[in-house]
N, CA, C, O and CB atoms as a CASP TS submission, in Angstrom:
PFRMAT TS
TARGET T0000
AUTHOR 0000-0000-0000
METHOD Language model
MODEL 1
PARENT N/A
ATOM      1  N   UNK     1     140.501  78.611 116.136  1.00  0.00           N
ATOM      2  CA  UNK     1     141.724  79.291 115.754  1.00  0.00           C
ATOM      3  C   UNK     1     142.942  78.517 116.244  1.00  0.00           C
ATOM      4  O   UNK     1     143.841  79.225 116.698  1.00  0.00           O
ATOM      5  CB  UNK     1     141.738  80.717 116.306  1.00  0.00           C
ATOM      6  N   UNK     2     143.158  77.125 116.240  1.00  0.00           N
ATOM      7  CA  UNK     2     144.180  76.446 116.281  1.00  0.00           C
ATOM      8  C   UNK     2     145.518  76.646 115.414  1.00  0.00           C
ATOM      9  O   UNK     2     146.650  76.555 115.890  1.00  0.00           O
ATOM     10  CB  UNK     2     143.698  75.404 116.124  1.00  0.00           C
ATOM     11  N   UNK     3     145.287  76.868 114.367  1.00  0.00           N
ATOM     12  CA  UNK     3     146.369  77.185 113.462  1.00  0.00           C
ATOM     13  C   UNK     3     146.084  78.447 113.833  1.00  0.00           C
ATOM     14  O   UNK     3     145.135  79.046 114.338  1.00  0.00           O
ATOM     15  CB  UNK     3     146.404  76.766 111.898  1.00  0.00           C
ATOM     16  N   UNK     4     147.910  78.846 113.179  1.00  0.00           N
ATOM     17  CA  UNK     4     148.282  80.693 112.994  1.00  0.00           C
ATOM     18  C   UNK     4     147.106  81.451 111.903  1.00  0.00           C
ATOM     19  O   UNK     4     146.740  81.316 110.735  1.00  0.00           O
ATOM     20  CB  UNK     4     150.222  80.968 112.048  1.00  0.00           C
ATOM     21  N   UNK     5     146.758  82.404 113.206  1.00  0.00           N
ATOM     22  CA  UNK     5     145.853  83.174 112.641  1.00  0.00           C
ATOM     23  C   UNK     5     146.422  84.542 112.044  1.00  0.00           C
ATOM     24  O   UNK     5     147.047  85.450 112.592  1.00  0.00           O
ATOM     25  CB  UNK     5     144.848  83.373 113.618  1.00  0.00           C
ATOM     26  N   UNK     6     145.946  84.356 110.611  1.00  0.00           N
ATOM     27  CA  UNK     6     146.245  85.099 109.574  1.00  0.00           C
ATOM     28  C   UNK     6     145.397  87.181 109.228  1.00  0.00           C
ATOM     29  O   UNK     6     144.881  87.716 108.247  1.00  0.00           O
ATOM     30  CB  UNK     6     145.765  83.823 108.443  1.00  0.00           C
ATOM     31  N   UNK     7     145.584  87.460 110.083  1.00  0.00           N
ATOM     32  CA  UNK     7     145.504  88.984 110.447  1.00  0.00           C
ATOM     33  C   UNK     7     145.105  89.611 109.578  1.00  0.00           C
ATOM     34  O   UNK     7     144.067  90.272 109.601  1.00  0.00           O
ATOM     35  CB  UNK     7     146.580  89.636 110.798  1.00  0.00           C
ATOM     36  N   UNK     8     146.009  89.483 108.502  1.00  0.00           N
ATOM     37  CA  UNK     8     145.664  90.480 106.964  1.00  0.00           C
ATOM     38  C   UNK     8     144.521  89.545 105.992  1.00  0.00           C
ATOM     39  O   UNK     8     143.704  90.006 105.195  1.00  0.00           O
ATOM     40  CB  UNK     8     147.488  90.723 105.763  1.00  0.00           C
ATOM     41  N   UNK     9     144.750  88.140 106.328  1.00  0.00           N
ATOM     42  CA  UNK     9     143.954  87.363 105.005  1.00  0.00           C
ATOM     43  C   UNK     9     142.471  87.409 105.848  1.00  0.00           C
ATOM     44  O   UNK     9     141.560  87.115 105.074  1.00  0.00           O
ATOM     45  CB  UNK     9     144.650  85.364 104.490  1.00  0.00           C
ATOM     46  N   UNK    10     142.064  87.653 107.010  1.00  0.00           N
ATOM     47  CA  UNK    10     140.567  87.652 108.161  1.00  0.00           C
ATOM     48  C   UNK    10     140.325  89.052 107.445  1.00  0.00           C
ATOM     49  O   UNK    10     139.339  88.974 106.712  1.00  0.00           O
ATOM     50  CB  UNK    10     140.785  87.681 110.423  1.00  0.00           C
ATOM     51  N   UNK    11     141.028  90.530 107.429  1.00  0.00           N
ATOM     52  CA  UNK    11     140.671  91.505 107.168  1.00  0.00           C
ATOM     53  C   UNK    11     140.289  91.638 105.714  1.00  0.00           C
ATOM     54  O   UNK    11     139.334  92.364 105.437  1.00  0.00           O
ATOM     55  CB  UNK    11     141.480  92.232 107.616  1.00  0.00           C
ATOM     56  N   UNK    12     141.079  90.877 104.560  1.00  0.00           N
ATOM     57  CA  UNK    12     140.247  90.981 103.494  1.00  0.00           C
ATOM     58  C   UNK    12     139.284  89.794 103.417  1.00  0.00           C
ATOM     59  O   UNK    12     139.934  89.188 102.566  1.00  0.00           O
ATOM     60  CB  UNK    12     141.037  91.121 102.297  1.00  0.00           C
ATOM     61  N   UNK    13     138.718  89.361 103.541  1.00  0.00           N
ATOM     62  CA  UNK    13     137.895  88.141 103.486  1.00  0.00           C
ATOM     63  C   UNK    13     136.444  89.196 103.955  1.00  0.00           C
ATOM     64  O   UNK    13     135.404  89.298 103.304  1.00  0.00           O
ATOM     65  CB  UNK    13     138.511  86.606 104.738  1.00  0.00           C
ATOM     66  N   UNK    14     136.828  89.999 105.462  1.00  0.00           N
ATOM     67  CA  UNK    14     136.083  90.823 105.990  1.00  0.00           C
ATOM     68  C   UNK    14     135.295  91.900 105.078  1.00  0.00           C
ATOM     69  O   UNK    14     134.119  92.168 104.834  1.00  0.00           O
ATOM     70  CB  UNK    14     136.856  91.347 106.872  1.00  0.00           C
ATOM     71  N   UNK    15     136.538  92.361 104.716  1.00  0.00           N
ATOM     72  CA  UNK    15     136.043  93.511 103.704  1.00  0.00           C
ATOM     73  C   UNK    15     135.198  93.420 102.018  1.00  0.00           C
ATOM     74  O   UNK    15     134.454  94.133 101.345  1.00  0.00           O
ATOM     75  CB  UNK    15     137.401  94.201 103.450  1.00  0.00           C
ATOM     76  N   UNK    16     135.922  91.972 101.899  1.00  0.00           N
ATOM     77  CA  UNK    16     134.994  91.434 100.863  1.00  0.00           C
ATOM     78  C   UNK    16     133.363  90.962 101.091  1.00  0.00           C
ATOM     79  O   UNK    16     132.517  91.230 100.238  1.00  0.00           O
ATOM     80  CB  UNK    16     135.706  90.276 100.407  1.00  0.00           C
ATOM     81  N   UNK    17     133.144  90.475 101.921  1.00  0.00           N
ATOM     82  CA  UNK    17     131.855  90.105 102.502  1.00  0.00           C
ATOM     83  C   UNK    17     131.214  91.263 102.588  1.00  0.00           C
ATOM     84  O   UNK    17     130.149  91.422 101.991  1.00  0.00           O
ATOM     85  CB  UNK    17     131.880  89.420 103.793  1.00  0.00           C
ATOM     86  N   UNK    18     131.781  92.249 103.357  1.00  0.00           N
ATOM     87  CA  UNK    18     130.842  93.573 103.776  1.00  0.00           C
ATOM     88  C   UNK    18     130.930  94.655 102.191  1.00  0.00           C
ATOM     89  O   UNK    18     130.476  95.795 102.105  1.00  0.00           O
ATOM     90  CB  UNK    18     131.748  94.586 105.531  1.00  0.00           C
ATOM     91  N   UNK    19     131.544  93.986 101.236  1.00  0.00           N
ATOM     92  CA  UNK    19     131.676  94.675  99.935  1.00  0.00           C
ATOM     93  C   UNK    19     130.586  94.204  99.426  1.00  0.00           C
ATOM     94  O   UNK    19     129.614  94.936  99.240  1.00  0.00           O
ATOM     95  CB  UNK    19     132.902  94.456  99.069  1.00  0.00           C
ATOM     96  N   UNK    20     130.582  92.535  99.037  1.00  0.00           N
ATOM     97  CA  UNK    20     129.150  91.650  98.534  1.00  0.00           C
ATOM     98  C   UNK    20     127.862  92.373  99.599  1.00  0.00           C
ATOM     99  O   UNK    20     126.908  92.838  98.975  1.00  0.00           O
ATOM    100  CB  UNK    20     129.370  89.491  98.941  1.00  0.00           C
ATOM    101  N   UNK    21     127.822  92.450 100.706  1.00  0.00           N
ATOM    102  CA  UNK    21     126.379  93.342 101.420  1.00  0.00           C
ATOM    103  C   UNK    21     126.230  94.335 100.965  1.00  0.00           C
ATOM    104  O   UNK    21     125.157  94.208 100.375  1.00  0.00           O
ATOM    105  CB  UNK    21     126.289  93.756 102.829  1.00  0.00           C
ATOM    106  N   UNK    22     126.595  95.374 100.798  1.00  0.00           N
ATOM    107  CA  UNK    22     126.691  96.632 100.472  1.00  0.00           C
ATOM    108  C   UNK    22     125.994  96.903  98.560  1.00  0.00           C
ATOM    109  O   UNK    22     125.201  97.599  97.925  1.00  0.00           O
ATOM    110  CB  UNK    22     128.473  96.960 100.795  1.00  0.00           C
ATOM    111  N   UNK    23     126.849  95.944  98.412  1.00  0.00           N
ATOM    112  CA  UNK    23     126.402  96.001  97.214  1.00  0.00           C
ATOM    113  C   UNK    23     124.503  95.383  96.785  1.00  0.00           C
ATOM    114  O   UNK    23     123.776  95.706  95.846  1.00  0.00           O
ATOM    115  CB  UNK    23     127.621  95.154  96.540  1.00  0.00           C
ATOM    116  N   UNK    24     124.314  94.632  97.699  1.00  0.00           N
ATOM    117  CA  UNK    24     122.975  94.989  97.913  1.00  0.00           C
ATOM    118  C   UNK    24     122.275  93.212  96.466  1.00  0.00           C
ATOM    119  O   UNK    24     121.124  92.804  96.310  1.00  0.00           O
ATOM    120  CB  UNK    24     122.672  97.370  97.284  1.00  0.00           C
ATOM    121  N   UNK    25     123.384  92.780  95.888  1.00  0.00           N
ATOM    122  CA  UNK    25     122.845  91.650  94.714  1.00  0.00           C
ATOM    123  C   UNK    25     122.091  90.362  95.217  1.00  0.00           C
ATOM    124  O   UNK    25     121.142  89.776  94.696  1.00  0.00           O
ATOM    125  CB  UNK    25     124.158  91.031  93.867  1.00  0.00           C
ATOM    126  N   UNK    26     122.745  90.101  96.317  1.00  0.00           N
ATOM    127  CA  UNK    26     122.899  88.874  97.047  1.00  0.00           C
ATOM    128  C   UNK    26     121.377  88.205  97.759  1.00  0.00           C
ATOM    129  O   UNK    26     120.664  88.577  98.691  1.00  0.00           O
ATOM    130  CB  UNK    26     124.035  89.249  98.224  1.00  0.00           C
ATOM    131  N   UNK    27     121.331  87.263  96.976  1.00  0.00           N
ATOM    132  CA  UNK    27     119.791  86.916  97.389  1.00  0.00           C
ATOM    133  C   UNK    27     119.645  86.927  99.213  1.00  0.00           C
ATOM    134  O   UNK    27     120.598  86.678  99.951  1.00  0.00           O
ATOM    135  CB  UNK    27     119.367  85.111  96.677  1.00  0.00           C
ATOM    136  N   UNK    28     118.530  87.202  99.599  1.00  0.00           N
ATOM    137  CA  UNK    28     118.295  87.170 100.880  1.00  0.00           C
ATOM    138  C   UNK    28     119.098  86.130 102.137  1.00  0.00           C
ATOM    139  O   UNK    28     119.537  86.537 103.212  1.00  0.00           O
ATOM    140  CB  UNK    28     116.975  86.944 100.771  1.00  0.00           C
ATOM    141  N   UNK    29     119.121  84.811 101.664  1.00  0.00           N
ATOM    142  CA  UNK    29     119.594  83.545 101.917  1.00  0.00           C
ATOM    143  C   UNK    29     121.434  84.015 102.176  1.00  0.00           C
ATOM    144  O   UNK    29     121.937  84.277 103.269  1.00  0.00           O
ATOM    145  CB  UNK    29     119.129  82.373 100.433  1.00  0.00           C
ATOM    146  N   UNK    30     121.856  84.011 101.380  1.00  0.00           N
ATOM    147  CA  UNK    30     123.115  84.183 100.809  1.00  0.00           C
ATOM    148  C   UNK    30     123.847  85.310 101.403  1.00  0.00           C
ATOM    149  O   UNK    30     125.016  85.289 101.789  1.00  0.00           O
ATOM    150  CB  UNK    30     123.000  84.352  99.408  1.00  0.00           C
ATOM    151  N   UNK    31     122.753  86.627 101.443  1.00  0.00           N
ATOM    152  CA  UNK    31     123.339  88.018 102.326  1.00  0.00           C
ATOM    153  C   UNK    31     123.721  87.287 103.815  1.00  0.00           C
ATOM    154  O   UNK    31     124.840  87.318 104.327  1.00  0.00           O
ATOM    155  CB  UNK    31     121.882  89.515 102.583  1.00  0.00           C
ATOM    156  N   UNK    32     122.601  86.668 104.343  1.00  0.00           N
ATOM    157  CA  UNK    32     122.519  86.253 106.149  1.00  0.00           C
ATOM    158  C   UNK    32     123.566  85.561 106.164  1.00  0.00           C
ATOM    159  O   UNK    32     124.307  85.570 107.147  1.00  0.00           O
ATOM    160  CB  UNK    32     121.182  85.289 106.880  1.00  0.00           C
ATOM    161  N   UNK    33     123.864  84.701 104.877  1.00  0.00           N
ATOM    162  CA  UNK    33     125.318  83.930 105.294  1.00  0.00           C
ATOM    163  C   UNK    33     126.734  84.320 105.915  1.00  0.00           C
ATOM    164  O   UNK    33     127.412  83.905 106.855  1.00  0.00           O
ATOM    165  CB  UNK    33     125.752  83.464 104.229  1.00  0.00           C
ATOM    166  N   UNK    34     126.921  85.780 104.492  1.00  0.00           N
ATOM    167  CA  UNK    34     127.761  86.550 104.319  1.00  0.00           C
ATOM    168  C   UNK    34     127.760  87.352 105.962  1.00  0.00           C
ATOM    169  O   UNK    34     128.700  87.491 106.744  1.00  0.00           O
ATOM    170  CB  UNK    34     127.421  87.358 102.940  1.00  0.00           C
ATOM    171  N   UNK    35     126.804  87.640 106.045  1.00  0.00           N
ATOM    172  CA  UNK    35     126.307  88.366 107.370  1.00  0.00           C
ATOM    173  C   UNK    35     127.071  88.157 108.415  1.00  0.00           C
ATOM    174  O   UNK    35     127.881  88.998 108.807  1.00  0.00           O
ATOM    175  CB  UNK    35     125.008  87.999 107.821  1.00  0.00           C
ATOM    176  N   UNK    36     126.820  86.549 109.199  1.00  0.00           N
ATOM    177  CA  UNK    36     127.121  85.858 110.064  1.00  0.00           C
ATOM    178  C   UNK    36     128.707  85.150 109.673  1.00  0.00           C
ATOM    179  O   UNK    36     129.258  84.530 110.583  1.00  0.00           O
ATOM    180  CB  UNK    36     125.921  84.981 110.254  1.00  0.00           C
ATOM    181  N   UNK    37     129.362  85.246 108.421  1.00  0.00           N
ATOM    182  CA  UNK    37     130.537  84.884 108.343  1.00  0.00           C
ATOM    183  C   UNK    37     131.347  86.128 108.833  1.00  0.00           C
ATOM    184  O   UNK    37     132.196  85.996 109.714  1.00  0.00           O
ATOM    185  CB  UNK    37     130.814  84.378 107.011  1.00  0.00           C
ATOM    186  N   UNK    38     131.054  87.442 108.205  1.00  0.00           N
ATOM    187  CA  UNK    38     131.162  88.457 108.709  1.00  0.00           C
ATOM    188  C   UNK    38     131.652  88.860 110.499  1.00  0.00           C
ATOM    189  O   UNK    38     132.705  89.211 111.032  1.00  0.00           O
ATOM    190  CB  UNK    38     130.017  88.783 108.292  1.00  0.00           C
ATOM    191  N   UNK    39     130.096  88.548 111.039  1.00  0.00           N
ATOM    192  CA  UNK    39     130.366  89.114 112.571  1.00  0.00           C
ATOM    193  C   UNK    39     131.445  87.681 112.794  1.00  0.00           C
ATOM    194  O   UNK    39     132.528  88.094 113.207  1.00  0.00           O
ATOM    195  CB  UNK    39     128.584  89.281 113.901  1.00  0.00           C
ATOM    196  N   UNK    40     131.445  86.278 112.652  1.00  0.00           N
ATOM    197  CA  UNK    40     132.463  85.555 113.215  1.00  0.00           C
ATOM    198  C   UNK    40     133.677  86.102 112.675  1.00  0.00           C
ATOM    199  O   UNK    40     134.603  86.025 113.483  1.00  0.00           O
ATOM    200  CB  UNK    40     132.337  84.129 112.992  1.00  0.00           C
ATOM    201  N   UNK    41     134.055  86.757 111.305  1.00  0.00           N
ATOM    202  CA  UNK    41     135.496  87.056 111.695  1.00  0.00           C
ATOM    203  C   UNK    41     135.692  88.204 112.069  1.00  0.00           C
ATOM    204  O   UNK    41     136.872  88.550 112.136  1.00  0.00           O
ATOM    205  CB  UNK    41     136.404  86.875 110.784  1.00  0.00           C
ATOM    206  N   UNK    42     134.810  89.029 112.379  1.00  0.00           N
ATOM    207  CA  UNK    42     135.118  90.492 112.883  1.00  0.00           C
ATOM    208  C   UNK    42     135.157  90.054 114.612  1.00  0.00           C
ATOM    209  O   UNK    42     135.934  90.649 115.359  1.00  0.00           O
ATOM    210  CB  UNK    42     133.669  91.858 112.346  1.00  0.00           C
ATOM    211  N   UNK    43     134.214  88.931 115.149  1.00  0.00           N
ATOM    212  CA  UNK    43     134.793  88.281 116.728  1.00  0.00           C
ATOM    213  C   UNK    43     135.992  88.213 116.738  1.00  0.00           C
ATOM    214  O   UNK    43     136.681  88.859 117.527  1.00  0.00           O
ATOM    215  CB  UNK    43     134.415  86.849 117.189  1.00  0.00           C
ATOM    216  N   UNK    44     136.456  87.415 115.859  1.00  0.00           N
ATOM    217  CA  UNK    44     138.175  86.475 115.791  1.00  0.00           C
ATOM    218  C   UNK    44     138.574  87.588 115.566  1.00  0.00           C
ATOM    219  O   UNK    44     138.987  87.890 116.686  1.00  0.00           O
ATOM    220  CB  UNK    44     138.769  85.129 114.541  1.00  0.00           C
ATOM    221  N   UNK    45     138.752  88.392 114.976  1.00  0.00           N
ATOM    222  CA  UNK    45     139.831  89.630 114.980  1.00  0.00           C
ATOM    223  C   UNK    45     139.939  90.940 115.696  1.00  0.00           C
ATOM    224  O   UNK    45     140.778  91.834 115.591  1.00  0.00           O
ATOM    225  CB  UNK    45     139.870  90.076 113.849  1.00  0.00           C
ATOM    226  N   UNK    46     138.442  90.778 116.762  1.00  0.00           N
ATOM    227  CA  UNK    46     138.849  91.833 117.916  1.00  0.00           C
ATOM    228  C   UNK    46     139.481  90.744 118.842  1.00  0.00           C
ATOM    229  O   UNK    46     140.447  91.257 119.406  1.00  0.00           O
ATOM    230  CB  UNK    46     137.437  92.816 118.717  1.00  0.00           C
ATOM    231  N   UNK    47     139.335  89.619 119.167  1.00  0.00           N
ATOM    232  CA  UNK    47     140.224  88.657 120.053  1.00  0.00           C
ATOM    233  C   UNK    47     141.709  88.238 119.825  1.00  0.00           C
ATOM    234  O   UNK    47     142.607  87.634 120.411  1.00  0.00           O
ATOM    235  CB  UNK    47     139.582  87.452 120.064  1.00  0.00           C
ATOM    236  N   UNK    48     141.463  88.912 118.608  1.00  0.00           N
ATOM    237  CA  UNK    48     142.977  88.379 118.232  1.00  0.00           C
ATOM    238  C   UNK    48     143.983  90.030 118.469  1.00  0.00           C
ATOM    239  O   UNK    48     145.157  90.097 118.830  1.00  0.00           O
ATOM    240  CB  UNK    48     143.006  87.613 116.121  1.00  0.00           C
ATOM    241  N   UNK    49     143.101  91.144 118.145  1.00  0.00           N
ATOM    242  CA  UNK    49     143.508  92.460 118.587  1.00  0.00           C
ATOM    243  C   UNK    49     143.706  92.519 120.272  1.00  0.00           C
ATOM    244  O   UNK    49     144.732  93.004 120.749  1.00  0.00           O
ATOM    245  CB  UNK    49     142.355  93.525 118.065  1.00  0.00           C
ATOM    246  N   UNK    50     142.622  91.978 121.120  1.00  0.00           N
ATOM    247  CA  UNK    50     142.778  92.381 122.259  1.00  0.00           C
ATOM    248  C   UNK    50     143.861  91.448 123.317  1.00  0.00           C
ATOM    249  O   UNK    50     144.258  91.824 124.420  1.00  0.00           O
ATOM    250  CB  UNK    50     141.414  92.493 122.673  1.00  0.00           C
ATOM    251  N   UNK    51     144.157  90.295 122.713  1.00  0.00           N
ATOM    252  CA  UNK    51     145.194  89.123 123.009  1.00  0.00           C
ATOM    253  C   UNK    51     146.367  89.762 122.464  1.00  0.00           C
ATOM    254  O   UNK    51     147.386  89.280 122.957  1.00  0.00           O
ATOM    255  CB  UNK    51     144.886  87.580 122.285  1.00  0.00           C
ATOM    256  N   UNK    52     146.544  90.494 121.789  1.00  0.00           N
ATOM    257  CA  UNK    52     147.448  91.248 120.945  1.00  0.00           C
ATOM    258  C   UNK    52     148.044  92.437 122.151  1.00  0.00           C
ATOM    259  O   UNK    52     149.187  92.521 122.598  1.00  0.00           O
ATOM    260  CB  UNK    52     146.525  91.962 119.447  1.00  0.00           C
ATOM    261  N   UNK    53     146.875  93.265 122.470  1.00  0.00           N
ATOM    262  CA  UNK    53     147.223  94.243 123.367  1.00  0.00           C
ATOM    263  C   UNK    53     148.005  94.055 124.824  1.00  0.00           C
ATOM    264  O   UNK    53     149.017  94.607 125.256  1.00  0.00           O
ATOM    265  CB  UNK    53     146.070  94.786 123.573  1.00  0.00           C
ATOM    266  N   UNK    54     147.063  92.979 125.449  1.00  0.00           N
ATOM    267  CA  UNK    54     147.325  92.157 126.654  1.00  0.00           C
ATOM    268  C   UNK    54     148.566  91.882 126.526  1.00  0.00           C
ATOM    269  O   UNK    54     149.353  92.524 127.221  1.00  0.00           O
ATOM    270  CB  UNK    54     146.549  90.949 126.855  1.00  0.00           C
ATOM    271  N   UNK    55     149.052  90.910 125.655  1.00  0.00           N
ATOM    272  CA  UNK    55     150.379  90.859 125.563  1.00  0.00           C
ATOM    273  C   UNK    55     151.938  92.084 125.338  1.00  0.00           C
ATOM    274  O   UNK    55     153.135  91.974 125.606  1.00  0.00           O
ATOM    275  CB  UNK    55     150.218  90.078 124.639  1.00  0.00           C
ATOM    276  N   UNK    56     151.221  93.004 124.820  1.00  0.00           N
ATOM    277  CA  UNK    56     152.042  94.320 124.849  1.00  0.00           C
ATOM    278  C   UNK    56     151.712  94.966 126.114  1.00  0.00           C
ATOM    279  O   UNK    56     152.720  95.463 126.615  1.00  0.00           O
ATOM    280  CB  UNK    56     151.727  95.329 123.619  1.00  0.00           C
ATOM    281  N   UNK    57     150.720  95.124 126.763  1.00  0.00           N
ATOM    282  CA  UNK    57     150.797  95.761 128.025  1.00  0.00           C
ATOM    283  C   UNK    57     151.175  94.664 129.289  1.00  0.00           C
ATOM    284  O   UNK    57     150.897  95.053 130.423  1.00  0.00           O
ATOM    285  CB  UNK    57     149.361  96.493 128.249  1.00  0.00           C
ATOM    286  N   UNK    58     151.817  93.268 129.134  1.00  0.00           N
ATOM    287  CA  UNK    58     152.382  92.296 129.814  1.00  0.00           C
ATOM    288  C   UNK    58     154.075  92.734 129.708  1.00  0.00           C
ATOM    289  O   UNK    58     154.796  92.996 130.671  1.00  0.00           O
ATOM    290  CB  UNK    58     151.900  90.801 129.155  1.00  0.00           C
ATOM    291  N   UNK    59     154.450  92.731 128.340  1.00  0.00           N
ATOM    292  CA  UNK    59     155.835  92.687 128.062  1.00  0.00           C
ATOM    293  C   UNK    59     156.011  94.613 128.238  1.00  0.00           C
ATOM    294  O   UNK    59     157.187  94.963 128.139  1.00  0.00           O
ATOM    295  CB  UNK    59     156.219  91.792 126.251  1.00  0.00           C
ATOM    296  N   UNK    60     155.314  95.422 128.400  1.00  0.00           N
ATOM    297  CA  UNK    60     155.652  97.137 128.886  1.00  0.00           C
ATOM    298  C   UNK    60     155.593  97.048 130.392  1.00  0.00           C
ATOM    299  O   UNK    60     156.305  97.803 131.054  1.00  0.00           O
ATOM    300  CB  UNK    60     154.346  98.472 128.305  1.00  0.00           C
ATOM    301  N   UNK    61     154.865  96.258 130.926  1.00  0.00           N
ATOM    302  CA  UNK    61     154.897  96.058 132.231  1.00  0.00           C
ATOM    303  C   UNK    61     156.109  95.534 133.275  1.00  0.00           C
ATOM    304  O   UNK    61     156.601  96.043 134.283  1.00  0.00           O
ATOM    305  CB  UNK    61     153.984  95.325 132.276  1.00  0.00           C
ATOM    306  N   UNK    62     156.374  94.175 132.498  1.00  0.00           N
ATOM    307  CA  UNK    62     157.702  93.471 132.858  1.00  0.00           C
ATOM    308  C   UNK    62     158.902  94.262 132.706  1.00  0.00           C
ATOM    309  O   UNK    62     159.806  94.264 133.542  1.00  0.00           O
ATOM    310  CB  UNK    62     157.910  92.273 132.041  1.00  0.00           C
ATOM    311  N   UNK    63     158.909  95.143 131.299  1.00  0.00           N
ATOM    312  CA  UNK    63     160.150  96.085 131.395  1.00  0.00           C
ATOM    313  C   UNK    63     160.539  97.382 132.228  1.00  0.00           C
ATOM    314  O   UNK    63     161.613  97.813 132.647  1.00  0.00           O
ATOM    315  CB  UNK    63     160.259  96.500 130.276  1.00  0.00           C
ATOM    316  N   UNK    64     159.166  97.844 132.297  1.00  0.00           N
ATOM    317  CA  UNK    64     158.674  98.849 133.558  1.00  0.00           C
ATOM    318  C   UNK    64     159.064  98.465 134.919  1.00  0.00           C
ATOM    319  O   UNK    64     159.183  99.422 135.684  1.00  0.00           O
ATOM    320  CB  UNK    64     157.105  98.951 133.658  1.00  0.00           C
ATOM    321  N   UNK    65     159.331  97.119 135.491  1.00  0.00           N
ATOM    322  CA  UNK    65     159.454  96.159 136.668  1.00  0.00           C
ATOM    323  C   UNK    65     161.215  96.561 136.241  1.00  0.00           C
ATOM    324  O   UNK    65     161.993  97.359 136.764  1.00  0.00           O
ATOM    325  CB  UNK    65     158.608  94.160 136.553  1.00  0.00           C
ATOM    326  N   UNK    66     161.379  95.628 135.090  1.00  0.00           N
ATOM    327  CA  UNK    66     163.069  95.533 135.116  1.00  0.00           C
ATOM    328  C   UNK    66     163.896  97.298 135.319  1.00  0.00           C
ATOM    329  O   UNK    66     164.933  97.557 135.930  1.00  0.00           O
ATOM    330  CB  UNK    66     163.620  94.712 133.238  1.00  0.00           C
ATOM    331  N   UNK    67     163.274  97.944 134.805  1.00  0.00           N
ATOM    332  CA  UNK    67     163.702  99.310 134.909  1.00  0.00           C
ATOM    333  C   UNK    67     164.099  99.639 136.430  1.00  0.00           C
ATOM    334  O   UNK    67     165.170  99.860 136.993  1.00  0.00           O
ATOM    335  CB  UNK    67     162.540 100.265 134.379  1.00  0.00           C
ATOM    336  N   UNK    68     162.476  99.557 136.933  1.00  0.00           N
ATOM    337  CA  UNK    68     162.713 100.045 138.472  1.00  0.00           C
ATOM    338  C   UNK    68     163.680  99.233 139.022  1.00  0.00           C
ATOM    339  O   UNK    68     164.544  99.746 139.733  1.00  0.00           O
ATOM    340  CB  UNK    68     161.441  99.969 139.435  1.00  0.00           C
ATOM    341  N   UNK    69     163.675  98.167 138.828  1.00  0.00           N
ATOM    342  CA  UNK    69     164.864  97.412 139.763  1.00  0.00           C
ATOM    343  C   UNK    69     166.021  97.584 139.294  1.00  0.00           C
ATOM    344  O   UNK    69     166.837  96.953 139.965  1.00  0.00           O
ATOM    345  CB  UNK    69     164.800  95.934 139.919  1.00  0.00           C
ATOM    346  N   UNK    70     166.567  98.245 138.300  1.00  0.00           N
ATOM    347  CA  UNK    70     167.711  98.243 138.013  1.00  0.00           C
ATOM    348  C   UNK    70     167.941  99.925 138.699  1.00  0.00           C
ATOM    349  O   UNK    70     168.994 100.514 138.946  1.00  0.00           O
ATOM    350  CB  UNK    70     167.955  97.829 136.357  1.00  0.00           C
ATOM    351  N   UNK    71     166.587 100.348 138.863  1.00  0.00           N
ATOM    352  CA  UNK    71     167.237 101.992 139.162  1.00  0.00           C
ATOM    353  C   UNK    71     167.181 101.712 141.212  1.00  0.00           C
ATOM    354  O   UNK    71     167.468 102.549 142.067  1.00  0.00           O
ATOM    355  CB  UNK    71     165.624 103.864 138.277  1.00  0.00           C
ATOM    356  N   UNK    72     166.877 100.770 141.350  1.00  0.00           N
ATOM    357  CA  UNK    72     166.796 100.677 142.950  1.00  0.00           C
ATOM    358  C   UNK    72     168.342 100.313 143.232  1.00  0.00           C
ATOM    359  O   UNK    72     168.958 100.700 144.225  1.00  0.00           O
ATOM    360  CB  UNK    72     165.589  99.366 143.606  1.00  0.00           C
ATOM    361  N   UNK    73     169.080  99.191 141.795  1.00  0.00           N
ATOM    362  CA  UNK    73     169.737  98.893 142.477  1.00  0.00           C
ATOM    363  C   UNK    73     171.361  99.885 142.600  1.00  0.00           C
ATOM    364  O   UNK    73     172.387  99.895 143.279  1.00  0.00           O
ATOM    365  CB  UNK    73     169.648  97.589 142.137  1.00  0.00           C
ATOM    366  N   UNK    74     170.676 100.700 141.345  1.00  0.00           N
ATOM    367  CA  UNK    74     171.731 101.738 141.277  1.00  0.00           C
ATOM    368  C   UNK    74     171.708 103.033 142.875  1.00  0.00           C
ATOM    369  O   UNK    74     172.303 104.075 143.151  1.00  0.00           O
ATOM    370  CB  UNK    74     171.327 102.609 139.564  1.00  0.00           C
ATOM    371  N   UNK    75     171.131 102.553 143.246  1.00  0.00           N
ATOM    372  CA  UNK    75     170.929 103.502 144.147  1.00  0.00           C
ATOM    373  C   UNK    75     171.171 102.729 145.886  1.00  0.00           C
ATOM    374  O   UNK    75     171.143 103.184 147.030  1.00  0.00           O
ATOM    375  CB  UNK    75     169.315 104.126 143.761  1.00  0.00           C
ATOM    376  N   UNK    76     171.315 101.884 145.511  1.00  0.00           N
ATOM    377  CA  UNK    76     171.975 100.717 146.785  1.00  0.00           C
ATOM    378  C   UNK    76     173.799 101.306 147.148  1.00  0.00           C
ATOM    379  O   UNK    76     174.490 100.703 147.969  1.00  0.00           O
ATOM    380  CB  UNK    76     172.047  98.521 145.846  1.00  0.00           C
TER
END
């Protein structure tokens, strides 16, 4: 995932694959492919969700910090 990872174009790619399984046509060979392309982008896109979170509970944190210190210093 060197280049910008594309959020919405991983989720349909996702949903298409697990559309081709479902549908049940796909020679044996061809399903396992779909399969395993599958769980790798459903990996990449809980890592890219949970790098996602981390970073929002980094930047709620830091402002949570700036808050208190601004209410300490109102109180100096």
């Amino acid at each position: 995932m060197t280049e910008a990872f594309d959020f919405e174009k991983n989720m349909k790619d996702l949903k298409q694959l697990v559309s081709s399984l479902e549908n049940g046509d796909l020679p044996i060979d061809q399903a396992l492919k779909n399969f395993q392309q599958g769980v790798k982008i459903s990996t990449d896109l809980k890592k890219y969700l949970d790098d996602s979170q981390k970073t929002i509970d980094e930047n709620l944190s830091q402002l949570n910090l700036d808050s208190e210190r601004k209410g300490d210093q109102n109180e100096v």
